[in-house]
DRENDO-1510 file (C-alpha; in Angstrom, 1 decimal, always signed):
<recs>
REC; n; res; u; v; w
REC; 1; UNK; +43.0; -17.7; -27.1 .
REC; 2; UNK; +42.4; -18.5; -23.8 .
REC; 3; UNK; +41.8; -22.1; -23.4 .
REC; 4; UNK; +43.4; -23.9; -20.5 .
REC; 5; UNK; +43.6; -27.6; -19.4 .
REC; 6; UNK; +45.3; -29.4; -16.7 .
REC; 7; UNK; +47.1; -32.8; -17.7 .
REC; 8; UNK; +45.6; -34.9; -14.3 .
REC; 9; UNK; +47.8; -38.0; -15.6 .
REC; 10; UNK; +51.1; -38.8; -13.5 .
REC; 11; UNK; +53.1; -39.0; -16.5 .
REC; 12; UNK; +54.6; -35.9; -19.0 .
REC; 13; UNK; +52.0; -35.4; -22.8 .
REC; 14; UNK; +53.3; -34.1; -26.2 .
REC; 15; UNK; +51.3; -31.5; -27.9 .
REC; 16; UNK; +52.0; -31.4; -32.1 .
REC; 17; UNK; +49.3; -29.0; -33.8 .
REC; 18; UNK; +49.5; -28.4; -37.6 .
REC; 19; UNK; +46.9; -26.8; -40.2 .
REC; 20; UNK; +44.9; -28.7; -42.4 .
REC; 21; UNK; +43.5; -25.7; -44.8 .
REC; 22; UNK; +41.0; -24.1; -42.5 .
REC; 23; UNK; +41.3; -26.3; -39.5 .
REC; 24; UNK; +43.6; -25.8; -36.7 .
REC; 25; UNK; +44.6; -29.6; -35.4 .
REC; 26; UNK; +46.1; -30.7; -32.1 .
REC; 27; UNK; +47.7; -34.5; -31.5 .
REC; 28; UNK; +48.4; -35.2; -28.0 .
REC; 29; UNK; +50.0; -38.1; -26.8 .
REC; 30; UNK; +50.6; -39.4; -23.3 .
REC; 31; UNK; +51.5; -42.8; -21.7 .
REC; 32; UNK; +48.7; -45.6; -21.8 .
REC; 33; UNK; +46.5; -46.4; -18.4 .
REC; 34; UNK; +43.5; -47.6; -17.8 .
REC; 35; UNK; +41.5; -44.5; -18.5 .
REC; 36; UNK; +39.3; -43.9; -21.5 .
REC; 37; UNK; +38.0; -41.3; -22.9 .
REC; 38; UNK; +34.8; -40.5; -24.6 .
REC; 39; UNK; +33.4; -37.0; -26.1 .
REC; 40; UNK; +29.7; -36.4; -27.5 .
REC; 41; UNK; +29.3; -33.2; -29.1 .
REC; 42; UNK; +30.1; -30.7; -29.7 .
REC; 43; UNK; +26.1; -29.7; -29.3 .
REC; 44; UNK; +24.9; -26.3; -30.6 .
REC; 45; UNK; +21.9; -24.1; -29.0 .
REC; 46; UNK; +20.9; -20.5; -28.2 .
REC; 47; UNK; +21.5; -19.6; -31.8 .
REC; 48; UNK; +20.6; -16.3; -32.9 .
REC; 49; UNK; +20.3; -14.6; -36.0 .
REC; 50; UNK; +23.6; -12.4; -36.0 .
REC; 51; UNK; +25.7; -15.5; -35.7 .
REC; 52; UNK; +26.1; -15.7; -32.2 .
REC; 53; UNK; +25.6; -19.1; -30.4 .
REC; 54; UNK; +26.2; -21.5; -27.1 .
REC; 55; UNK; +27.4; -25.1; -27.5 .
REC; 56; UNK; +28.4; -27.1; -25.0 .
REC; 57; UNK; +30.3; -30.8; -25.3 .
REC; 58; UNK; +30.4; -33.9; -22.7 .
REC; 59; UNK; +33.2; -35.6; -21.9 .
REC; 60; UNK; +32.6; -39.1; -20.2 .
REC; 61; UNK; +36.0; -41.0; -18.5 .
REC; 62; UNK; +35.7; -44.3; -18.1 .
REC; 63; UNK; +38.0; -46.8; -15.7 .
REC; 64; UNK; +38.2; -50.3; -15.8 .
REC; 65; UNK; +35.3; -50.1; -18.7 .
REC; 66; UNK; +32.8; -48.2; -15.8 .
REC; 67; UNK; +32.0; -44.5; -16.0 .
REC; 68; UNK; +34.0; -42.6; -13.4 .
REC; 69; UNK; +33.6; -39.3; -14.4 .
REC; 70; UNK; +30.9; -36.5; -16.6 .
REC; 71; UNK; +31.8; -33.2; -17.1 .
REC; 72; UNK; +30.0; -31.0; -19.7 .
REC; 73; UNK; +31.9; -27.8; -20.7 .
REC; 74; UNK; +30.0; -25.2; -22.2 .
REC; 75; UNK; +31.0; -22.5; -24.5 .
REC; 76; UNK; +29.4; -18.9; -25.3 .
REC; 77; UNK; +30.3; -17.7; -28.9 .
REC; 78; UNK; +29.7; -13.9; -29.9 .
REC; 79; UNK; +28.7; -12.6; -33.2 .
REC; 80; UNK; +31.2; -12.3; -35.9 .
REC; 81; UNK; +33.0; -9.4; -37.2 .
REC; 82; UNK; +31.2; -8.1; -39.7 .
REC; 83; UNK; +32.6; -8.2; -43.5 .
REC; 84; UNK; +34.3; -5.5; -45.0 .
REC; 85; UNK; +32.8; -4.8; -48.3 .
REC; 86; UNK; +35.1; -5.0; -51.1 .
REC; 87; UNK; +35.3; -1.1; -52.7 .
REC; 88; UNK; +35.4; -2.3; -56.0 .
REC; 89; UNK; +32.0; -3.7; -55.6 .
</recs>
C-alpha cells in the first residue's frame, strides 16, 4: 500500500501489472543501458509464532560487468488478521 520507488534512469518506464490467481505481477520496462540488475532474496527471519516475520532482499547494480552499487531493503511484516470462523461450523 505504501511502496515507493524512484526511477534513477534518464529515460521514461512503463508499469503493466495483471493477476495471475493469487499473485499480484508487475512488468516494467524502460530503455536499455549499461546497468544490470541483480536481486537475492527475498530472505526470511525473526519469525514468530503468530505469523509475524522480517525479511529483507539485496539488490546488487552492476556497470560495465563491476558491482557499483548494494542496497539491502528490509521489510517488517505483522501478524495476520485472524480468521473468521464459519457459523455453520
Amino acid at each position: 500500500m505504501d511502496l515507493k520507488f524512484r526511477n534513477d534512469t534518464p529515460n521514461h518506464i512503463l508499469i503493466q501489472s495483471k493477476v495471475d490467481g493469487t499473485k499480484l505481477i508487475f512488468d516494467i520496462y524502460g530503455s536499455l543501458n549499461e546497468r544490470k540488475v541483480a536481486l537475492d532474496g527475498p530472505f526470511q527471519y525473526d519469525q514468530k509464532a503468530n505469523g509475524s516475520m522480517k525479511a529483507y532482499f539485496i539488490r546488487k547494480i552492476y556497470q560495465g560487468g563491476l558491482l557499483a552499487k548494494e542496497e539491502r531493503f528490509d521489510s517488517n511484516y505483522g501478524a495476520p488478521a485472524p480468521l473468521e470462523r464459519n457459523p455453520l461450523e
